[in-house]
C-alpha positions, 0 to 999 in steps of 0.5 A, spaced: 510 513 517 514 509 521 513 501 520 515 495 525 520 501 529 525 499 522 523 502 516 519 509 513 514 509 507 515 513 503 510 511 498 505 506 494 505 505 487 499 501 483 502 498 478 499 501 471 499 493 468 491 490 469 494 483 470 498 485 475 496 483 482 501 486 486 503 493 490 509 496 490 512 501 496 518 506 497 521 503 503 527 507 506 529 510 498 529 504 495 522 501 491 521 493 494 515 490 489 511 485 489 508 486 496 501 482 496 494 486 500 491 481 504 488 485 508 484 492 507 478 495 510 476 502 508 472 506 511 471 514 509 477 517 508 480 511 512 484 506 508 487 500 512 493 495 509 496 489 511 501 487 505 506 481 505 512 481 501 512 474 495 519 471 497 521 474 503 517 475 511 516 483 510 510 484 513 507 491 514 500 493 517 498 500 516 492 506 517 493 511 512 489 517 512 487 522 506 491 526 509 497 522 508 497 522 501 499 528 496 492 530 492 485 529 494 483 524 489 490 518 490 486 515 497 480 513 492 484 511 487 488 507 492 482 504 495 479 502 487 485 498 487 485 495 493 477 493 492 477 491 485 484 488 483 486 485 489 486 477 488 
């Protein structure tokens, strides 16, 4: 997924802390932490995210689709995450 025409999403990992409020992404290889959902909307099979990075001006707004993820069941398990944790 290319984002801002800069980098390329590799991945999204949940934290598996309870306490933790922030995402991290695997951008261009590397993991960058502590980005912030601040807007999200999900709609069947649709899951939209714009996330902030705390202490830097990383913005990144992106559509995933069920069929961007590697099993069936990462999509809800994003999307439990974003409606129930998220601050």
């Amino acid at each position: 997924m290319i984002i801002e025409g800069k980098f390329f999403l590799e991945a999204i990992i949940i934290p598996n802390q309870l306490e933790s409020t922030s995402l991290i992404f695997v951008i261009n290889g590397s993991e960058t932490d502590f980005w912030l959902v601040r807007k999200h909307i999900v709609i069947n099979g649709w899951i939209f995210l714009y996330a902030i990075q705390k202490g830097s001006n990383k913005k990144v707004k992106m559509w995933l689709h069920k069929s961007n993820f590697k099993q069936q069941n990462d999509i809800k398990v994003l999307a439990r995450y974003i409606l129930f944790n998220q601050k």
